[in-house]
C-alpha positions in Angstrom: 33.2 81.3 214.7 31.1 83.8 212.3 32.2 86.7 215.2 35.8 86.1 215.1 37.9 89.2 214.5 41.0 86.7 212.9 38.5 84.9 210.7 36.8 87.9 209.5 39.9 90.0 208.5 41.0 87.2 206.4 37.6 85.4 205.4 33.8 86.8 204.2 31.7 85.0 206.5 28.1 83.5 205.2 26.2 81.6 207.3 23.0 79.4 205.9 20.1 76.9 206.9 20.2 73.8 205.2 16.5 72.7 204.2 14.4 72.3 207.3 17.3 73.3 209.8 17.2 76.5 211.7 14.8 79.0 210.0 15.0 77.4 206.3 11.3 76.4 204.5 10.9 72.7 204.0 12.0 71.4 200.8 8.8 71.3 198.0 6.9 67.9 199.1 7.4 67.5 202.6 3.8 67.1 203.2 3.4 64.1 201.2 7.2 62.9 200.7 9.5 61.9 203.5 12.8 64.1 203.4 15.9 62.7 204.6 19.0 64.3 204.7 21.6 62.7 202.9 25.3 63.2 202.3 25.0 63.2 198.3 22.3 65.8 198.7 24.1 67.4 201.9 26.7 68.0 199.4 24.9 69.2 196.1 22.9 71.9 198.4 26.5 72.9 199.2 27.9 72.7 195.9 24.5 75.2 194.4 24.9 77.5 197.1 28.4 78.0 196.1 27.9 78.0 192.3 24.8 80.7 192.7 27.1 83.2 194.7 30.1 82.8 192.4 32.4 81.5 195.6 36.2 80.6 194.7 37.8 78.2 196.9 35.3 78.6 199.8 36.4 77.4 203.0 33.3 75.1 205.1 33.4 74.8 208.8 30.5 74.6 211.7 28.7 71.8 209.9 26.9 69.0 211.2 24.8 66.1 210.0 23.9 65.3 213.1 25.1 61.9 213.0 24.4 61.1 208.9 
């Protein structure tokens, strides 16, 4: 989807690893806390993310939870 010429003309396209997905560090503690991925903090990763590059009305697709 990030390579799609229709997308792209009418969308900037930013792609990101969620904490310990893809190439992302671990989250601080994750050698002596268990992490689990949640929706409510799914979300408020989202919602920073968005707040720290000044998004307006940002559009989210490809995501997965893998079953959360």
């Amino acid at each position: 989807m990030l390579e799609d010429p229709e997308l792209q003309a009418d969308f900037r396209m930013i792609a990101f690893d969620m904490p310990w997905c893809g190439r992302s560090m671990p989250p601080r503690g994750h050698r002596s806390e268990q992490f689990e991925m949640t929706v409510d903090l799914y979300f408020g990763i989202i919602r920073e993310f968005v707040k720290a590059l000044g998004l307006y009305k940002p559009v989210l697709i490809g995501c997965s939870l893998e079953g959360v």
